[in-house]
C-alpha positions as CSV (number, residue, x, y, z in Angstrom):
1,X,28.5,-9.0,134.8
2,X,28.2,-6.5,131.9
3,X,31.0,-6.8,129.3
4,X,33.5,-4.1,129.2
5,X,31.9,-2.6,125.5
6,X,28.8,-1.9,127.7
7,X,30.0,-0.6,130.6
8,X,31.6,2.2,128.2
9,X,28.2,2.5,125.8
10,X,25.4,2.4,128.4
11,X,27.5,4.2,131.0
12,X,25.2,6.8,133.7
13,X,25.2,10.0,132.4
14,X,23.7,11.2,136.0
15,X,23.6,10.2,139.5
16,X,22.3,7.4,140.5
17,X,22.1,3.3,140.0
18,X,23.4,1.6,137.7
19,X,20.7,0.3,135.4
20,X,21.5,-2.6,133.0
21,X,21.7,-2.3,129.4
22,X,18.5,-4.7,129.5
23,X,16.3,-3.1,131.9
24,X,16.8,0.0,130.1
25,X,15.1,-0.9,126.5
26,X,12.3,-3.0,128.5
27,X,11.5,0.1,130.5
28,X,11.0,1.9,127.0
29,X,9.8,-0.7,125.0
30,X,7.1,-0.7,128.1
31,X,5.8,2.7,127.2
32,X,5.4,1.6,123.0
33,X,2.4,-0.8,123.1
34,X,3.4,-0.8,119.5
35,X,7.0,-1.7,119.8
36,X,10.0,0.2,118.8
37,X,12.8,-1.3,116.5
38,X,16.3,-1.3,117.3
39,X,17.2,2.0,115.3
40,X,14.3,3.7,117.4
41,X,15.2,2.4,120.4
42,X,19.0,4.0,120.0
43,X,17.7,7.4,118.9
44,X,15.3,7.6,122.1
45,X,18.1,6.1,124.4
46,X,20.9,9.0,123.0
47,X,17.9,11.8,122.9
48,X,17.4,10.7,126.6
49,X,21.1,10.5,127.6
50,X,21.3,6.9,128.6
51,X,23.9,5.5,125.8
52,X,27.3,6.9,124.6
53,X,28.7,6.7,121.5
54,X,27.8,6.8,117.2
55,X,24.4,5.5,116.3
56,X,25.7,2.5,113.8
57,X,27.2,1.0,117.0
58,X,25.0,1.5,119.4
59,X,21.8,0.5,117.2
60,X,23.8,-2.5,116.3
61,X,24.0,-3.8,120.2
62,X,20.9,-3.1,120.5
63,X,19.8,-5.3,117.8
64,X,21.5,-8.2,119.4
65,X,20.6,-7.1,123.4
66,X,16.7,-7.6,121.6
67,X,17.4,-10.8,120.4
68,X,19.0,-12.1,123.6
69,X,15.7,-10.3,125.1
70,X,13.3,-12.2,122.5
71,X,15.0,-16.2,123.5
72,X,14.6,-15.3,126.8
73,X,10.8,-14.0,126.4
74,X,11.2,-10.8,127.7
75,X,10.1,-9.4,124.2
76,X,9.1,-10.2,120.8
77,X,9.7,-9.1,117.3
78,X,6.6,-8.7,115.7
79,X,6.4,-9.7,111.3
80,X,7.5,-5.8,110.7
81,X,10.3,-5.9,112.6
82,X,9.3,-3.6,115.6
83,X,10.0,-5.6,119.2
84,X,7.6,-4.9,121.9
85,X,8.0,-6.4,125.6
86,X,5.9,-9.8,126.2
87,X,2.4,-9.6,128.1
88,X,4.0,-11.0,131.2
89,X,6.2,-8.1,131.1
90,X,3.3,-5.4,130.8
């Protein structure tokens, strides 16, 4: 279940399925072979319309929606701080 604080921040903008906050930044972490960081990843996800609200905020959930990503093994943070998805994600 997404928590309430997500539901608000990644909300749909258009039509269509709801897509979680997760499958969101690996969908464009996907398409940067050279990863993104977490400020990045917030200015692409407002420029596309996909999150709601001020960038501190938003940049900071990101951050920690990457880390949850990177224990799990979805992604990894490479030594300059830029996260890129896993090769069994690619």
């Amino acid at each position: 279940m997404m928590p309430a604080d997500d539901r608000k921040m990644f909300a749909p903008m258009r039509r269509g399925d709801v897509v979680s906050p997760e499958a969101k930044l690996i969908a464009i972490l996907s398409t940067h072979e050279a990863g993104r960081t977490a400020a990045a990843l917030a200015e692409e996800l407002a420029y596309a319309g996909l999150v709601v609200g001020t960038k501190l905020p938003v940049t900071r959930r990101i951050a920690e929606l990457l880390t949850s990503l990177e224990q799990d093994g979805r992604v990894e943070r490479i030594p300059d701080g830029r996260y890129r998805t896993t090769h069994r994600q690619r």
